[in-house]
MDAnalysis code that builds the backbone (N, CA, C; Angstrom):
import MDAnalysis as mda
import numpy as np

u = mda.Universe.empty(201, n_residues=67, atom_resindex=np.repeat(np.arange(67), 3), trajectory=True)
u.add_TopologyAttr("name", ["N", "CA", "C"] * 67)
u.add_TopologyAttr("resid", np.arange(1, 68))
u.add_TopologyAttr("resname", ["UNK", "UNK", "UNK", "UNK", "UNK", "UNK", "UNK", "UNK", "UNK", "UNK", "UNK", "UNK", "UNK", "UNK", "UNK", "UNK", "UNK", "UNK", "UNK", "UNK", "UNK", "UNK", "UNK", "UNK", "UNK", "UNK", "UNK", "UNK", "UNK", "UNK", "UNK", "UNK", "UNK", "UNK", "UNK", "UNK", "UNK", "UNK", "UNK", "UNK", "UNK", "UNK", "UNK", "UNK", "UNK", "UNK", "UNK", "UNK", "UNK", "UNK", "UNK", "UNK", "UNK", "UNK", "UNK", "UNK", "UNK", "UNK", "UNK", "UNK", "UNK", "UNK", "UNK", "UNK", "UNK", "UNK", "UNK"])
u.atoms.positions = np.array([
    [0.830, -1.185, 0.000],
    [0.000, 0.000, 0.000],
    [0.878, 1.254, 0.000],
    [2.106, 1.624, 0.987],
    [2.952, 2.403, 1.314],
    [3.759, 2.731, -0.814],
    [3.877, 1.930, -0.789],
    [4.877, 1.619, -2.238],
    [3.546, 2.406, -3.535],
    [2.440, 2.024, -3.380],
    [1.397, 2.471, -4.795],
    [1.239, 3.802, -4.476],
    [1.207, 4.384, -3.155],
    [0.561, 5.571, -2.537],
    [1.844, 6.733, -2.867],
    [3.250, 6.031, -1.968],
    [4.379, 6.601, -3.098],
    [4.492, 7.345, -4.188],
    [4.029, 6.164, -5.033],
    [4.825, 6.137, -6.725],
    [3.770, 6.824, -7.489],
    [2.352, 6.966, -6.976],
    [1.007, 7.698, -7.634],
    [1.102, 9.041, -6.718],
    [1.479, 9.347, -5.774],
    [1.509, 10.401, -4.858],
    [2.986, 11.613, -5.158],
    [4.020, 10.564, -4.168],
    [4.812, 11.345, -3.454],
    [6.480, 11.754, -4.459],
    [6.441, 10.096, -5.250],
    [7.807, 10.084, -6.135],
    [7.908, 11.348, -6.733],
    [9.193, 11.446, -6.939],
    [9.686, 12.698, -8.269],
    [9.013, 12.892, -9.063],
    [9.085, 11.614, -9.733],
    [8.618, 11.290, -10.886],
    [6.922, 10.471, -10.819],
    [6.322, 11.340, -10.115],
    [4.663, 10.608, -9.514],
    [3.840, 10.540, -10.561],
    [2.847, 9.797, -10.984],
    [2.077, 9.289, -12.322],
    [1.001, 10.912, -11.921],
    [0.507, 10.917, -10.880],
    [-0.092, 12.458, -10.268],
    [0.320, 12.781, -9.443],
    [0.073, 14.255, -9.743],
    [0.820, 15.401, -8.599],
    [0.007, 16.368, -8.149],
    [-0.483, 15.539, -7.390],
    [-1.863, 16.906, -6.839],
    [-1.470, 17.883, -5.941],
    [-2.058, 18.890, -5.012],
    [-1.529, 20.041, -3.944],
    [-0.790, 19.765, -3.306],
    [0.103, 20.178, -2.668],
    [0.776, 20.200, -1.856],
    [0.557, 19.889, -0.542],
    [-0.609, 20.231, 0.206],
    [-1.577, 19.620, 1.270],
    [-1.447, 18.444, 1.048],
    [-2.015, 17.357, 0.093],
    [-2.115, 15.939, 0.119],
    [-0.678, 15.250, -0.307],
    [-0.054, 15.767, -0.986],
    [1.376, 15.191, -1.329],
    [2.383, 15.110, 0.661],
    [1.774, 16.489, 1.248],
    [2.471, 16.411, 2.448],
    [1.706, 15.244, 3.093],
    [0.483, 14.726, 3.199],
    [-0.050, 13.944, 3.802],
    [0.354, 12.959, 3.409],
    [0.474, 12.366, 2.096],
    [1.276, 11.189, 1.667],
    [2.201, 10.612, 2.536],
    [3.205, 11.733, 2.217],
    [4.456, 11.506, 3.003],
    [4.703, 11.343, 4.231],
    [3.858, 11.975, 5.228],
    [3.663, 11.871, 6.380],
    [2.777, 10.392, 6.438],
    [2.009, 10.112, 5.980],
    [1.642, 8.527, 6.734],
    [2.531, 7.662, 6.051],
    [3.286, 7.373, 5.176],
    [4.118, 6.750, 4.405],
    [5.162, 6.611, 5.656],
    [5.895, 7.988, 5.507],
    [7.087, 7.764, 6.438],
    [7.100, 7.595, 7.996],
    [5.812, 8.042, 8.410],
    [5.170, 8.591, 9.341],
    [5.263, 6.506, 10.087],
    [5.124, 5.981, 9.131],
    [4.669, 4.514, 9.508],
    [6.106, 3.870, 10.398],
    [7.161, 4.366, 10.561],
    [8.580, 4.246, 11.180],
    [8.029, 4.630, 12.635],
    [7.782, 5.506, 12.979],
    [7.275, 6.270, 14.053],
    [5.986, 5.575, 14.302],
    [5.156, 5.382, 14.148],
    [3.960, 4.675, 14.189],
    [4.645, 3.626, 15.545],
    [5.484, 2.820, 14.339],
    [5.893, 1.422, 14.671],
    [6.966, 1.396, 15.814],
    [7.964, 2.399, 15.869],
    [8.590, 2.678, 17.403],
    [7.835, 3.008, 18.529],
    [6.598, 3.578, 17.812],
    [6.142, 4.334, 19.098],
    [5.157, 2.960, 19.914],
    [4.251, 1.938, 18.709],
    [3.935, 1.034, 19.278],
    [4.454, -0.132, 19.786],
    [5.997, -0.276, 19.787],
    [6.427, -1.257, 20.678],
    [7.231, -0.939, 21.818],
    [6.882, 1.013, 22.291],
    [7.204, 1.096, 23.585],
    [8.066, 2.062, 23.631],
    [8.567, 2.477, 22.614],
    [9.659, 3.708, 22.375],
    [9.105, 4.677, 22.078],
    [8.364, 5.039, 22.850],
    [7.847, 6.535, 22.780],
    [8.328, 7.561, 22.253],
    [9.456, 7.942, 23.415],
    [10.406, 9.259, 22.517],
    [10.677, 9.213, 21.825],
    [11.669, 8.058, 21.367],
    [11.994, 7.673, 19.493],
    [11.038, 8.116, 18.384],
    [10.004, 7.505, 18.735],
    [8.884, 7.916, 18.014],
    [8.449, 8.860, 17.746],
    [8.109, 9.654, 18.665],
    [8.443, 10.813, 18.589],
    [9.241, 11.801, 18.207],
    [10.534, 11.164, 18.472],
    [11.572, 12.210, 17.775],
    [11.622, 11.972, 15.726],
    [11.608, 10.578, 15.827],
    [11.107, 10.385, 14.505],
    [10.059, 11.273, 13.555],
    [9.014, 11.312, 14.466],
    [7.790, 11.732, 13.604],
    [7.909, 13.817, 13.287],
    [8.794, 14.053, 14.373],
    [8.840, 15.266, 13.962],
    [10.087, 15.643, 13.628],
    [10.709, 14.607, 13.024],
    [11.874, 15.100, 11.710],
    [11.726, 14.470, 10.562],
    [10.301, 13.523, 10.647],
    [9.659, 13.171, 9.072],
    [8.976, 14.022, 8.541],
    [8.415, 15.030, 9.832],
    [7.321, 15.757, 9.063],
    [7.883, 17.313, 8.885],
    [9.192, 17.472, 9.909],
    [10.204, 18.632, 9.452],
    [10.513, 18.579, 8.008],
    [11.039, 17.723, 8.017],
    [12.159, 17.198, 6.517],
    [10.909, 17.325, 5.597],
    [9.930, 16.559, 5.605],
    [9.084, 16.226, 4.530],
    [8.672, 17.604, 4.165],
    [8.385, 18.758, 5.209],
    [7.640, 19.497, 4.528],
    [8.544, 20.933, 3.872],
    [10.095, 21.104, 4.709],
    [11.000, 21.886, 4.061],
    [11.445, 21.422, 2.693],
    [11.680, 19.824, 2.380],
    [12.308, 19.611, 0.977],
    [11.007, 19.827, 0.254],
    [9.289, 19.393, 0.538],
    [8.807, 19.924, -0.628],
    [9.007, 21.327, -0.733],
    [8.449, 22.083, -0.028],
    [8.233, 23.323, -0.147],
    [9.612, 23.866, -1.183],
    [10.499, 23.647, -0.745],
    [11.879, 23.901, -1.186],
    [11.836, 23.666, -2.786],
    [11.102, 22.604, -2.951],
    [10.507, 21.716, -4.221],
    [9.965, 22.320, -5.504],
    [9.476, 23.259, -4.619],
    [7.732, 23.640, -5.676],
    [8.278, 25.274, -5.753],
    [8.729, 25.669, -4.747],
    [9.590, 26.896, -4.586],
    [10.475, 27.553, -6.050],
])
């Protein structure tokens, strides 16, 4: 699911490229799923620290992107 949502979404080279709003959402549950998964086997902070340098990163390189 992560891989179709990708390659129709988020890739460089994406089959569609819709707003910027949903391309950030992409990316955020895509990558977001690392953090998900630390955070549910007990590593909270990790998870945390994860999720807000997926969604740092994710949203300075698009912006940077489209810029």
């Amino acid at each position: 699911m992560a891989v179709v949502l990708w390659a129709l979404f988020a890739a460089p080279r994406a089959r569609l490229r819709p707003g910027l709003p949903l391309v950030l959402l992409v990316k955020a549950v895509v990558l977001g799923g690392g953090a998900a998964a630390l955070y549910g086997i007990g590593e909270q902070a990790a998870g945390v620290v994860v999720a807000v340098v997926v969604v740092l990163n994710t949203t300075v390189a698009e912006v940077f992107r489209r810029g």
